[in-house]
N, C-alpha and C positions, 0 to 999 in steps of 0.2 A: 949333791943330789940333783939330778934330771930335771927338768919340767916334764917332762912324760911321768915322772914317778909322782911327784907331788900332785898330778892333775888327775891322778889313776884314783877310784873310787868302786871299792869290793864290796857289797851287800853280802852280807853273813849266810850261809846256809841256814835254811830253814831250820827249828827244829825240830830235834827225830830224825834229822837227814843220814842217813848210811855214813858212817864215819868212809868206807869205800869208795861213796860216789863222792863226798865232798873233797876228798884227798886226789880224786880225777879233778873235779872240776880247779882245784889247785894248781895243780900239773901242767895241762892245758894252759887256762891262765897265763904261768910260767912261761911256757911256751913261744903261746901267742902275743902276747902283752896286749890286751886292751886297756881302751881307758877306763870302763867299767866293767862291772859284772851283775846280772840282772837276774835271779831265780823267779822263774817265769809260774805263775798259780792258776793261770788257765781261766780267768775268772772276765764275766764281761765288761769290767773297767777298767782290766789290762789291755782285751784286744782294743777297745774304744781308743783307747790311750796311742794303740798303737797305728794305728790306721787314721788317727788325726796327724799322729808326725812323718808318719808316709805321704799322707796328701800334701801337707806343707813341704815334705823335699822333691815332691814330682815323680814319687816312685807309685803313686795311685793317683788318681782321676776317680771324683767322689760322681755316680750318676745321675741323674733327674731323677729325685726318688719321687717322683709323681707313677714314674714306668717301671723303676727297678729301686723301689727301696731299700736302704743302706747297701747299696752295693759299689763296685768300683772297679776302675778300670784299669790295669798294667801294663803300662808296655815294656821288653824286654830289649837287653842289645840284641841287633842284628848276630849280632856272633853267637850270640847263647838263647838259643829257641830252641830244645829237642832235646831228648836221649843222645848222650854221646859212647856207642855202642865199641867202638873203637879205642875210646880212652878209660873204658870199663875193665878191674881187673880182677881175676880171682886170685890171690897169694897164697896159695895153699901151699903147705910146706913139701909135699908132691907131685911134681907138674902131672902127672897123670890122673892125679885128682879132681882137675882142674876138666881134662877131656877137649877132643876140638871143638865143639861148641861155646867156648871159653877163651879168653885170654889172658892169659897166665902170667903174673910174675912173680920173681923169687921174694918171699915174703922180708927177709932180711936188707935186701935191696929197696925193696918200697918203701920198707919203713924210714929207710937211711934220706932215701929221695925225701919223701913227703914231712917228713920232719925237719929239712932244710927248708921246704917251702915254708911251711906254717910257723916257725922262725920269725916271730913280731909282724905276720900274716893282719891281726887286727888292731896295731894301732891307732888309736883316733878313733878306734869302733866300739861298740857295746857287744861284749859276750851276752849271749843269752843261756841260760840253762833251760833246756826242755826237756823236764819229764810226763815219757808218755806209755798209755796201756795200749797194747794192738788187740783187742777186744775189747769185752766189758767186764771192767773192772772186776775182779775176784774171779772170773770163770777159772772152770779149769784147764781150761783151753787157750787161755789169754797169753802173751807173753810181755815185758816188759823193757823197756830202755831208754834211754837219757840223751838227748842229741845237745849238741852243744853249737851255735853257729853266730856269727855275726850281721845276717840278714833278719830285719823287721819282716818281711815278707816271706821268708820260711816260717817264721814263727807265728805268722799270724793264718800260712798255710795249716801248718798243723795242728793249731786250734781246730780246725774243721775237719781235718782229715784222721786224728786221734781222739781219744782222752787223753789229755792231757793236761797236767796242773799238778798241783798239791797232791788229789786224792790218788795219784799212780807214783807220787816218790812215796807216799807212807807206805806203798806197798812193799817197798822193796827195802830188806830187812839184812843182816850178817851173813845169810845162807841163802838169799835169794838172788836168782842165776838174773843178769839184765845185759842188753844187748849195749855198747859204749859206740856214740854216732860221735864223730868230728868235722865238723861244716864252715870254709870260711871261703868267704866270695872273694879270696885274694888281692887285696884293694885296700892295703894299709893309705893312711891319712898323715902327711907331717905337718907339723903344728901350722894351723891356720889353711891348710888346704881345702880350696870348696869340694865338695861331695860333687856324685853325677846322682841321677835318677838310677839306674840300675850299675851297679857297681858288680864287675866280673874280671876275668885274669886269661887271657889269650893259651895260659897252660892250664890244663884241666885233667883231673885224676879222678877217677872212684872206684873207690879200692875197696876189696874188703878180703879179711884176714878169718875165713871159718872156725880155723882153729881157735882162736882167743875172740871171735865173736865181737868183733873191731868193723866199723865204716869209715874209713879216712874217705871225703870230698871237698874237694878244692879246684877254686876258680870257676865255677858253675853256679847262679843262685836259678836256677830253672831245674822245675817237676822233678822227675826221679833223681835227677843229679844232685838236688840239692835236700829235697823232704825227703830226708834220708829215712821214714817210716814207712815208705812205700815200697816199690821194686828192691831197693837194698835190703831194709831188714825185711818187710813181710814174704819175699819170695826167693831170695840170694843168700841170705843169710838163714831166714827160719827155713828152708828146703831142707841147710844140713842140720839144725838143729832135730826137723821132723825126722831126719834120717836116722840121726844119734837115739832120738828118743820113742821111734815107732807110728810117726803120724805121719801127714803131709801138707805138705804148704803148696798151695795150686792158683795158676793163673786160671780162674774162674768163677763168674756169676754164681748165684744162689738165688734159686725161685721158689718160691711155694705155689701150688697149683692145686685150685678146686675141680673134682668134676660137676656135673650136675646129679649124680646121686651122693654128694657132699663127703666125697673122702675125700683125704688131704694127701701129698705128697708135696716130695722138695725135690729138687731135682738139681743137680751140679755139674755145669757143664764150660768145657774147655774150647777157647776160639782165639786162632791167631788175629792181629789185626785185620780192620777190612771185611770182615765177614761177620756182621750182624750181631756181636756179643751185644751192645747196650740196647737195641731194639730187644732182642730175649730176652734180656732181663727186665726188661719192662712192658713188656707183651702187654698188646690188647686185643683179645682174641676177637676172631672172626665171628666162633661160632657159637651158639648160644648157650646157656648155663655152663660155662666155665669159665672161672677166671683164674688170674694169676699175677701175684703179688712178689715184693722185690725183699730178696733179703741179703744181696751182694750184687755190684756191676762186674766186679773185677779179680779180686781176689777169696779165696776162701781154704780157711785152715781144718781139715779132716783127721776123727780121729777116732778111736773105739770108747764108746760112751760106757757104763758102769754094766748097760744094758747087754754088752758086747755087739750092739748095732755101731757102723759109721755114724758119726755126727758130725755137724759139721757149725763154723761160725764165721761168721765175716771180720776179720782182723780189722776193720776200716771204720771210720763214723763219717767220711764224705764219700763225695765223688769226685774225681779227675778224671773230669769227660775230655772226649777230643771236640769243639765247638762245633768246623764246621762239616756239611752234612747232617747232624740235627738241628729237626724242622719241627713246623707244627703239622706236615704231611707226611713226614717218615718217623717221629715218637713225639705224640702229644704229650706224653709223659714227661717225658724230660725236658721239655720246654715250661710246660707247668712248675716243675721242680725251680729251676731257674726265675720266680717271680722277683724275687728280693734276695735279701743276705748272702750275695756271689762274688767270691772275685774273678773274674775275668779277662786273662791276659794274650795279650794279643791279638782280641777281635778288630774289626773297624767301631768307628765310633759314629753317631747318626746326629742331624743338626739339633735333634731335639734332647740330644742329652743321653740316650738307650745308645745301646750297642748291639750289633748288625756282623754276621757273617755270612759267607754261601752258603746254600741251603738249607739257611733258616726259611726263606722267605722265597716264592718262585718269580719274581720281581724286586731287584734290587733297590732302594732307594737311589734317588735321583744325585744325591751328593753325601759325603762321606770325607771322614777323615782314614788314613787307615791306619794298621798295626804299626807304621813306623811312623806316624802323625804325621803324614801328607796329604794335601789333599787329595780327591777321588772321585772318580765319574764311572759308570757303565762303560765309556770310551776308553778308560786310563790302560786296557790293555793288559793289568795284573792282578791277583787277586788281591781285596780289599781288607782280609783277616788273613793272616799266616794259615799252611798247610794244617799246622801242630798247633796251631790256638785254644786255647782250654776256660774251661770254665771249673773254678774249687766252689763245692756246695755241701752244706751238711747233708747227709741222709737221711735223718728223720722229716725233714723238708719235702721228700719225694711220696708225691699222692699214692703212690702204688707200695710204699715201704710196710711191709708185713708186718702182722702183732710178736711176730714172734722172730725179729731179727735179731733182737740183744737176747733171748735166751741163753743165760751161762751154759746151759748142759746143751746145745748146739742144739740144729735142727739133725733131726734124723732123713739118712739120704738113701731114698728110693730107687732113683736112676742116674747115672751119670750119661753124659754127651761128649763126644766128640764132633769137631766138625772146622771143615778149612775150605778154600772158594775155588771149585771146582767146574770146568768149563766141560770136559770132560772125563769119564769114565766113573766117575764114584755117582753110587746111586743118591736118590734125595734122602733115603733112609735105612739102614740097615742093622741089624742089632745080633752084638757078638755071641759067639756059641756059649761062654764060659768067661771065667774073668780073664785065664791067662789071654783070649783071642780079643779079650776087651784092651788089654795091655798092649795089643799089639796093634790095634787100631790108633790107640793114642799115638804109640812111637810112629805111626806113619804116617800124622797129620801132615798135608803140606797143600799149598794152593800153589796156581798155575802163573808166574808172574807174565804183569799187565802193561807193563810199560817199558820199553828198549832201555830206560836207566837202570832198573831193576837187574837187568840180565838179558841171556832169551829169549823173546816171544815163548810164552808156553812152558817155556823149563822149569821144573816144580821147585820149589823155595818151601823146603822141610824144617817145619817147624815142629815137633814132637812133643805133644802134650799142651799143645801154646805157651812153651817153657825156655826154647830156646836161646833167648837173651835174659832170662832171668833165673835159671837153673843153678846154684851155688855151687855144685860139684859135678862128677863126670855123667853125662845124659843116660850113659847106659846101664850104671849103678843105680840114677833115678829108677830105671825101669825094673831093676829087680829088687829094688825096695816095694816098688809098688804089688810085686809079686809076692813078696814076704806078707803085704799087709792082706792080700787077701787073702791067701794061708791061714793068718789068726780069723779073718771074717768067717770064715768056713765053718773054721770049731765052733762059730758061736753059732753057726746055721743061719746067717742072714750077710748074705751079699748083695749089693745093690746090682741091678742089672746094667749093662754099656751098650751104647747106642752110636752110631756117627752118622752124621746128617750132611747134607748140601745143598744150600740152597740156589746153590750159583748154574745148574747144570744146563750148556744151550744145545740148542739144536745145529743142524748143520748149512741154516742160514744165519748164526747168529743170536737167535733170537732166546732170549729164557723161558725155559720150558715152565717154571714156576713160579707164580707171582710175587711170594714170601712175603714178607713184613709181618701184618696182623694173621695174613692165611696160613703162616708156620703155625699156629695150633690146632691145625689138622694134624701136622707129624708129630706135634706133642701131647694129639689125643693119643695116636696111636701107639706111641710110647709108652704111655700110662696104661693103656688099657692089655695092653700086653703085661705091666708087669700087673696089673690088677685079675688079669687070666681071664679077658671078657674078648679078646681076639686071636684069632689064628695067624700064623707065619708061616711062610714056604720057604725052602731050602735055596739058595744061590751059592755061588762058588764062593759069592765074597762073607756069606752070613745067612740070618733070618731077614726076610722084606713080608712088607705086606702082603697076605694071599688075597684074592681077587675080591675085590669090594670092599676088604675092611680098613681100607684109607677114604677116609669118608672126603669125598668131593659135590656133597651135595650141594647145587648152586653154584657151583666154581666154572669157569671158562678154561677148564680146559681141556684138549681132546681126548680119546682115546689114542690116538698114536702118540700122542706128546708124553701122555701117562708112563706107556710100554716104554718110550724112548729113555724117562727120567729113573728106571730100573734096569735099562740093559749095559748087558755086560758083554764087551768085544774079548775073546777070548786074548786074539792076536795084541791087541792094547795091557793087556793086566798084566801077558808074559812079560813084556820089556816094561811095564813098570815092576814088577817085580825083581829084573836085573835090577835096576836102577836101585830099588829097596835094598841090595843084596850088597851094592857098591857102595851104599851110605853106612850098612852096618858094617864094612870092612873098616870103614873111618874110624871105628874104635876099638882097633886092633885087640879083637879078641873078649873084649868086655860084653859083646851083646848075652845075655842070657839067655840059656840055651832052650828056655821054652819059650822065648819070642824067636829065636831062627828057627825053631820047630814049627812055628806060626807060617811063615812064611814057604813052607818045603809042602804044610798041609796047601795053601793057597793053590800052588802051582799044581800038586796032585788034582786038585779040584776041576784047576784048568783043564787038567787032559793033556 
């Protein structure tokens, strides 16, 4: 017999446990060979437990909790900081399934690949069993799954970013459907091997298999690559499940919003990176007697309530924010949020124990360690916290989080948003004729890239529905799913209204026509009051806009011709964005739905 075998030590399945999951978790096991295995109960003497043996191996930095109590600090390898969009795959048993916004491989092949790698993947390591709920426990909305990984640090991720414990394996029973996650940071141990602080694998895979409802990730212990409860299942994986079963799984926020004659609405809106999603979702409006409370940053799963209205729920219990850029000048909110109980990876670290990145603060501190523990000056000539730095926070933590964001039976959704960062031609506001033109605004989200690494100056970067890297199967099936759902909304006579906005639009020196931040609750008065039928809209080729005066700018700095300029439409600009629309849906050969190119044939008429 082994010393690996005699040193190996299995903690029993719970009991009650799914004779199904424990026969995985066996399997696995097998597999992989660890030296233990750990059925994780989500309880706070486990995280405690585990966040003392992370700070003892160098995989956390405990903070000055005089400034940031129990909180701590990660740094990752240099090689494993971000989405690895590239080594992302969909194995759908159809490559057509899969569509160009996808990268496809043969599901047979991956499996063959990835189960060579994960081949005694965690020896020397401790399996973790993590079962977890992606809502609130028992909705009918919720869905459920079990990640399996070898990082303290995913697991103590998803402590805050799920439920997860005990009370989500009881859930799931002989006939209950659950999503199966496989996670190892590739970085086997042989006997007596010192550990590193962040243990990763120079090959990196995240796979997922729609059909059997599988996430293989390996060699990644970093955000979506690794807390496989996030982009993989909540948006890659549940997309097809929404598909299969009549709902939707969406890259977007979830707000509740008061007017001041105190009706309520929620409002669910779609935004590629870069364009002000976590600011909206945490608005602090400008203008007086309204406010507006948070009940999703990120994701949110839609679906026909009993009511036959959309409702909707936030699959998520944290947040994984991007650090820097918020500040306490651009979302007091989320810095508030951020007081204590954070993990924070990758920011700079400050002499007094807090941690510090751009645009937290419009004056850097004078000295600094940074994201890759060196030290650091205002001179040093680089940034101080990685581009991708993040900060993991529960949600009930955030000042702004709504009474009614665990509702099991969803919030009911009033309006939806579109909206991508537009320098030119897309107005600040415009709201679609009907759902199918609402459909067709989502599929055309795209902003103007900014920087010569990106691409072209200007050349648009189409992001469709803010889905495009997390979309589980083909983008253009997405879109007439979405078309199917509002078909059933109809019969039930309540369709939420669509909207696309931009806040980005300049002028032709440059300059931004809109100030936005806290003043976008001007276009989300107007939003609201439109679907409340307390304002008028005039016709544009691209939609309904504001008719004269009822975009309220009272006290606002800005002109009348900047106004006129943030609504107009260059005839000769929309035709050739319009080719351009016309060349991206050729990209999928034939699948665009015929009443989104119907969309597009109406545009152009409009043109003239």
């Amino acid at each position: 017999m082994s010393i690996a075998a005699v040193t190996r030590s299995f903690s029993p399945a719970p009991d009650g446990t799914d004779a199904a999951v424990a026969q995985w978790v066996d399997d696995i096991a097998a597999l992989t060979l660890p030296d233990r295995v750990v059925w994780c109960d989500g309880s706070k003497a486990e995280w405690d437990a585990l966040a003392k043996a992370m700070v003892e191996a160098g995989t956390l930095i405990k903070l000055n909790a005089e400034h940031r109590p129990y909180s701590f600090l990660a740094r990752s390898d240099p090689s494993d900081v971000a989405r690895i969009e590239e080594r992302t795959f969909i194995c759908s048993v159809d490559p057509s399934d899969a569509g160009p916004t996808n990268n496809w491989a043969d599901p047979v092949e991956m499996r063959s690949t990835l189960e060579g790698l994960f081949d005694g993947s965690m020896r020397g390591r401790t399996l973790y069993v993590v079962p977890f709920s992606m809502g609130p426990i028992g909705s009918p909305l919720s869905r459920l799954g079990v990640q399996v990984t070898d990082s303290p640090y995913v697991v103590a991720s998803m402590g805050i970013m799920t439920r997860m414990g005990s009370e989500a394996l009881q859930q799931i029973g002989p006939s209950t459907p659950w999503v199966r996650a496989i996670h190892s940071v590739g970085a086997p141990l042989a006997l007596g091997q010192a550990d590193v602080p962040w243990p990763c694998n120079d090959t990196k895979y995240i796979s997922h298999f729609p059909e059997s409802r599988e996430i293989w990730s390996f060699g990644s212990a970093y955000g979506g690559n690794a807390i496989l409860a996030k982009k993989a299942f909540a948006l890659r994986i549940a997309s097809v499940m929404a598909r299969d079963e009549g709902w939707l799984a969406e890259h977007m926020l979830l707000i509740k919003v008061t007017n001041p004659r105190g009706r309520v609405f929620h409002v669910a809106a779609a935004f590629p990176s870069a364009c002000g999603k976590t600011n909206l979702a945490m608005l602090s409006p400008s203008i007086p007697g309204w406010t507006v409370e948070t009940v999703g940053d990120d994701i949110a799963w839609l679906g026909r309530g009993a009511d036959g209205r959309l409702r909707a729920i936030n699959p998520e219990a944290g947040f994984f924010g991007v650090a820097p850029g918020t500040g306490y000048s651009t979302n007091q909110t989320a810095m508030d949020t951020l007081w204590g109980n954070t993990i924070f990876t990758n920011v700079a670290l400050r002499e007094d124990g807090d941690v510090w990145w751009e645009g937290m603060s419009d004056t850097p501190p004078a000295r600094l360690i940074d994201w890759e523990g060196k030290e650091w000056t205002p001179a040093s000539g680089r940034p101080a916290a990685h581009p991708n730095s993040r900060f993991t926070v529960a949600a009930r933590q955030c000042p702004s989080i709504s009474d009614d964001w665990e509702d099991p039976q969803g919030v009911v959704i009033d309006a939806i948003i579109f909206g991508g960062r537009r320098a030119t031609n897309v107005p600040l506001v415009v709201e679609a004729r009907d759902w199918e033109h609402g459909v067709y605004l989502g599929a055309t989200i795209s902003s103007e890239r900014t920087a010569a690494a990106e691409g072209t100056l200007g050349e648009l970067r189409r992001d469709p529905f803010a889905m495009a890297p997390f979309c589980g199967y083909n983008m253009a099936d997405h879109w007439a799913h979405w078309l199917a759902v509002g078909q059933e909304l109809r019969r039930s006579g309540s369709v939420p209204r669509i909207f696309q906005v931009n806040w980005f639009r300049k002028g032709a020196d440059g300059r931004f026509l809109w100030p936005g931040f806290a003043e976008n609750s001007r276009v989300l008065e107007w939003i609201l009051e439109r679907v409340d039928g307390q304002v008028a809209a005039t016709e544009s080729p691209l939609g309904l806009v504001p008719a004269p005066g009822d975009l309220n700018t009272e006290g606002l700095d800005v002109s009348e011709a900047d106004l006129a300029e943030l609504f107009a439409v260059d005839a000769d600009s929309w035709r050739a964005e319009a080719d351009d629309t016309a060349a991206f849906f050729d990209s999928f050969e034939g699948r665009v739905p015929e009443a989104v190119s119907r969309q597009l044939e109406v545009l152009r008429a409009k043109l003239g």
